[in-house]
C-alpha positions in Angstrom: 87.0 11.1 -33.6 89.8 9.1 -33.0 90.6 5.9 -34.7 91.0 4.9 -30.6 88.0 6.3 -29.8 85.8 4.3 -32.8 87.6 1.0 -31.8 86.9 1.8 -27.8 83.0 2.5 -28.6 83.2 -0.9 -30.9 84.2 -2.9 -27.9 81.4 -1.2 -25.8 78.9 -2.1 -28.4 80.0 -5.7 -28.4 80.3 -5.9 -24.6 76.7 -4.3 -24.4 74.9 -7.4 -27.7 77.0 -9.9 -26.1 75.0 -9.2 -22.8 71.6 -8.6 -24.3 72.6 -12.0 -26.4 72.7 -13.7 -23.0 69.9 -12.4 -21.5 67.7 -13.2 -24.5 68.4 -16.7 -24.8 68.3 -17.7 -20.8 66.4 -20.6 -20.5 62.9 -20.7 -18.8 63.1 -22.1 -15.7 59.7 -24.1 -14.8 59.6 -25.6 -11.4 56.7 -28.5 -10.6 55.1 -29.1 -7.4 53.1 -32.2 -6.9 51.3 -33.4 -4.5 47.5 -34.4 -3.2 47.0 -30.7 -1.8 44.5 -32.2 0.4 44.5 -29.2 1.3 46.8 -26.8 0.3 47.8 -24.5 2.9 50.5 -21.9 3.8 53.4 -24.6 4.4 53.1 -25.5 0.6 52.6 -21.7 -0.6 55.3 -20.2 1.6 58.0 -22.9 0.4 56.5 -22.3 -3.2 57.6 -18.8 -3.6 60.8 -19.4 -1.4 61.4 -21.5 -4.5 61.0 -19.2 -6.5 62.8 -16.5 -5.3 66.1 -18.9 -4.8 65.9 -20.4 -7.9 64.3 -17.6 -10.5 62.1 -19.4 -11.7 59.5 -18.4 -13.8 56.4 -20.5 -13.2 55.5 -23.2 -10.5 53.1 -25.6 -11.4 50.8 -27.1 -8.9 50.1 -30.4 -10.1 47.4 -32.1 -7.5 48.0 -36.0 -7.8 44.5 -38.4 -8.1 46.0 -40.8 -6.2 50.0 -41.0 -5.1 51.3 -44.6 -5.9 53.1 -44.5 -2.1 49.9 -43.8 -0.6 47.4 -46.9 0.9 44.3 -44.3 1.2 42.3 -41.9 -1.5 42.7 -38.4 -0.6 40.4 -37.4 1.5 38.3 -34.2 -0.8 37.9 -34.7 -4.4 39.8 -34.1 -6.7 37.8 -31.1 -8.1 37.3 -30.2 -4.6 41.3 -30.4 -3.9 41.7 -28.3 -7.4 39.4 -25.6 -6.3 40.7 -25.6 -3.2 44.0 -25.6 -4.9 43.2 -22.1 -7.6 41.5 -20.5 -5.2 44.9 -20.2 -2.8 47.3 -19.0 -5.8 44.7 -16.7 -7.4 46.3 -13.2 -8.3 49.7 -15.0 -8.6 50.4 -15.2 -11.9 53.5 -17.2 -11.4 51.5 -20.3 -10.1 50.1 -22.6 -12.0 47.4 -24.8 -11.2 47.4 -28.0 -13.7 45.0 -30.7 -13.5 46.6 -33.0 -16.0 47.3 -35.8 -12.9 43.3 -35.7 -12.3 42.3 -36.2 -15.8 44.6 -39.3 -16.1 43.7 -42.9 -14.7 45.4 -43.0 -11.6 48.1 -43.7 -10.1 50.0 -40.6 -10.6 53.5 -41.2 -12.4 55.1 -38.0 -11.7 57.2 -39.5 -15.1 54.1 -39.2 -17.5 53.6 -35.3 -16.2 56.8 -34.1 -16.4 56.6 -35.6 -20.5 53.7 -33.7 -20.7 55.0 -30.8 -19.7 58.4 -30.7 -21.5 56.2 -31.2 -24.6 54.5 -27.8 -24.1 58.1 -26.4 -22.9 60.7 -28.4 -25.3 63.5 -25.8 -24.4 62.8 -24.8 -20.4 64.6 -25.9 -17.3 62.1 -27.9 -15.3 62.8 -28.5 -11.4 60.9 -30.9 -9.4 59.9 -29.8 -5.9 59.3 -32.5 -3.5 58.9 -32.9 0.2 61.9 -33.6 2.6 59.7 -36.3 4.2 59.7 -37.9 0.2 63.3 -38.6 -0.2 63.8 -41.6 1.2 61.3 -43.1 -1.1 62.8 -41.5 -4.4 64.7 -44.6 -5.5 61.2 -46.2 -6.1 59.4 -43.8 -7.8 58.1 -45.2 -11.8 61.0 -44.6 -14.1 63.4 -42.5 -11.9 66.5 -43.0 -13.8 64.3 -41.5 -16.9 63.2 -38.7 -14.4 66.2 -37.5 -12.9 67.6 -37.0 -16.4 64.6 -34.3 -17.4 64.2 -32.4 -14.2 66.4 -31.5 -11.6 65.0 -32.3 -8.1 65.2 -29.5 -5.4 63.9 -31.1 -1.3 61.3 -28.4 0.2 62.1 -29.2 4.0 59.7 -27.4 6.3 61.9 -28.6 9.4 59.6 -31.0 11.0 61.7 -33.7 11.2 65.4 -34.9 11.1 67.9 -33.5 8.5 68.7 -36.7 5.9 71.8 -36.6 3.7 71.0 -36.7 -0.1 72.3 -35.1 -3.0 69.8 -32.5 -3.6 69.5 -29.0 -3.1 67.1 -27.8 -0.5 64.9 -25.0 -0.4 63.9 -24.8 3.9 62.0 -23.1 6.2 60.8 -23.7 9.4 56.9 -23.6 8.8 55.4 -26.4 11.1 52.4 -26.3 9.5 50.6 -30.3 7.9 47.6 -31.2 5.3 46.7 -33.9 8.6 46.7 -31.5 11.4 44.2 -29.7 9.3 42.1 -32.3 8.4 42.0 -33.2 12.3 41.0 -29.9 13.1 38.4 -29.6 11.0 36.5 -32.6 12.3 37.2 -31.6 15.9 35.5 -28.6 15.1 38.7 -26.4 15.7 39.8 -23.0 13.8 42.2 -23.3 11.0 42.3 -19.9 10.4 46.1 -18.6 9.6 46.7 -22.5 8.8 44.9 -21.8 5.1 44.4 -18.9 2.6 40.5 -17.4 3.6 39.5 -18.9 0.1 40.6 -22.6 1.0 38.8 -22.3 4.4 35.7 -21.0 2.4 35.9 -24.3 0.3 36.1 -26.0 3.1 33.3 -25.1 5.1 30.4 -24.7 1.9 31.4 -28.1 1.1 31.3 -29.3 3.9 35.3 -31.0 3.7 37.2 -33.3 6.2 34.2 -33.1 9.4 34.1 -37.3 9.1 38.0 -37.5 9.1 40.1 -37.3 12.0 43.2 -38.2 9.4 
């Protein structure tokens, strides 16, 4: 063997650790996804795993809210109702998550105090917070947003059912006109939701009897 050939082969070997290297110390990336679920249907679980697949993440939290700190009303179901509801839809996927963390906290639900909680468990991942296009506008007020935006980065799901806004954000979209409130009225019209919800939610639903005195 050449003294060309060794230092050829020595280059190819470091080429080759300097690429194993890199692969072994990428960062987990964790994306959140809060929300009141209430319920969870295929417009949340469709943009989920678009999210995924654009970003590479490796685990998406479902985080169901006890009560939103923008929102006048109580969710309509429970919240173990809304977390059933909520692992029964992303059973067999074993990159979602479904954390009740939110639930077992006095409300309201600081989306500030999860994230902590999370990036204690995961001190070295990349976390991403998935929020609805129709949230944006609000952002600015959220509890402790400077704090936020400096531990996650925020990515807009927009499921195109309503006007494009300009923000700073990257957006994760698909056309999937599909709402938590259309199903709730459907329910208590006595209408089908089939194709609206995972079989397993609309189970939930009707042996416990969910959303047939709402029309909202």
């Amino acid at each position: 063997m050449t003294e060309r050939t060794v230092v050829h082969n020595l280059r190819n070997l470091d080429v080759d650790l300097g690429s194993a290297t890199k692969k072994a110390i990428r960062m987990k990336k964790i994306g959140i996804y809060g929300g009141t679920f209430d319920p969870i249907h295929y417009g949340h679980l469709i943009l989920s795993r678009q999210a995924c697949e654009e970003l590479q993440l490796d685990q998406l939290i479902f985080v169901p809210a006890a009560l939103s700190p923008f929102k006048e009303h109580l969710p309509k179901a429970s919240g173990e109702a809304r977390l059933s509801m909520l692992r029964a839809a992303i059973s067999g996927q074993e990159d979602f998550i479904a954390d009740d963390c939110e639930l077992k906290r006095p409300p309201p639900s600081y989306s500030i105090d999860t994230v902590l909680q999370i990036r204690e468990r995961e001190p070295n991942a990349e976390l991403f917070w998935l929020i609805g296009a129709d949230n944006v506008d609000g952002l600015e007020k959220w509890h402790r947003i400077d704090a936020l935006k400096k531990l996650v980065e925020f990515i807009v799901l927009d499921r195109g059912r309503g006007e494009e806004k300009k923000h700073e954000f990257r957006v994760v979209r698909r056309n999937v006109d599909i709402s938590a409130t259309e199903i709730r009225k459907r329910v208590a019209s006595g209408r089908s939701i089939r194709y609206l919800v995972p079989q397993a939610v609309e189970e939930i639903i009707k042996r416990e009897n969910l959303y047939r005195g709402s029309a909202t």
